[in-house]
N, C-alpha and C positions, 0 to 999 in steps of 0.2 A: 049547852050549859055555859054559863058563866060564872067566875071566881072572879076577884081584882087584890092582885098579890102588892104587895112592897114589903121594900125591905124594911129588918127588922131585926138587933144583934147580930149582924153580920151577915143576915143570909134572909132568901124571900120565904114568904108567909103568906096566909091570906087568912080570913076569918068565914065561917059560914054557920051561922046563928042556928038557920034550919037543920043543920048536921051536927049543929053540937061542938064546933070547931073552931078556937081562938088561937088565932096565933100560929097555928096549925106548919111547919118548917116544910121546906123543901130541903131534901139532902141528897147527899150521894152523887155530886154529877150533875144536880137539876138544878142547881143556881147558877153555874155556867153555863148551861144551856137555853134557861131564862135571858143570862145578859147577853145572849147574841140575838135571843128573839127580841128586843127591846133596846137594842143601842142604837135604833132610830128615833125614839120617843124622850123628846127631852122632859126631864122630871118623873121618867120611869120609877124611878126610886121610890117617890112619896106616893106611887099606886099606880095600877094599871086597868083597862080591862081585858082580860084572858078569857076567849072562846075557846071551846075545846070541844070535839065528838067525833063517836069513833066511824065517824062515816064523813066522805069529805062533803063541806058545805062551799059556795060561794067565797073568794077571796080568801080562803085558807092559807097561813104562809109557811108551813112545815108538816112534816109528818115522822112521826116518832113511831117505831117499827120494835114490836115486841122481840122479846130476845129469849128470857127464859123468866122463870119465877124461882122464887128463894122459900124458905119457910112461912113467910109474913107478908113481903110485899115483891114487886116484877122491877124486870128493868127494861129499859126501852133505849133503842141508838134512833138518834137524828138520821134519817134516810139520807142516803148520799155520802153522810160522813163517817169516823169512829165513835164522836165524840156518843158518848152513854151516860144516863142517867137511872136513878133510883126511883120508884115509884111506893112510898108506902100502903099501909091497909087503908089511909083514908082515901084512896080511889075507890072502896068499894061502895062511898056514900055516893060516888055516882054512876058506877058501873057495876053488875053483879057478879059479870067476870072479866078478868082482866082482859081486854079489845086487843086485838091483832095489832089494829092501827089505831093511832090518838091523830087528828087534824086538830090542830090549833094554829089561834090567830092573836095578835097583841095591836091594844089600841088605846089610846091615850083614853083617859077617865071621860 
């Protein structure tokens, strides 16, 4: 699956027409976890593109390791480190449960 997030008042976003989803925030943790996936890619900012799935593909550059779930939405740690982020319900327009593991990749537009 592909998204292409940039930023947007302060923090990443993406849109996904088919989902129903403009503007749609990353929070909790997942913006800093975005700017280390992406502080290779000059002009990350004005957009990216983000593979993601929950099975590892070809050229994967991280893996984000489920942790627990809340009322709403899951949280996930960057494998290897602490660093943690938040995952809201709009994961469920691409997953129908929250995946053990997310493989994602970031790549200039």
């Amino acid at each position: 699956m592909v998204i292409m997030p940039y930023r947007y008042a302060g923090t990443w976003v993406f849109d996904d027409s088919g989902a129903g989803l403009v503007r749609e925030p990353f929070v909790s943790g997942m913006p800093e976890l975005i700017d280390g996936l992406v502080a290779g890619i000059p002009g990350a900012t004005n957009g990216f593109r983000l593979t993601f799935s929950a099975r590892p593909f070809p050229g994967y550059q991280e893996r984000l390791v489920w942790l627990r779930g809340d009322s709403v939405g899951n949280y996930y740690k960057l494998d290897g480190t602490d660093k943690q982020g938040w995952l809201c319900p709009a994961m469920f327009h691409y997953f129908k449960t929250a995946p053990k593991d997310i493989y994602v990749k970031a790549d200039p537009k």
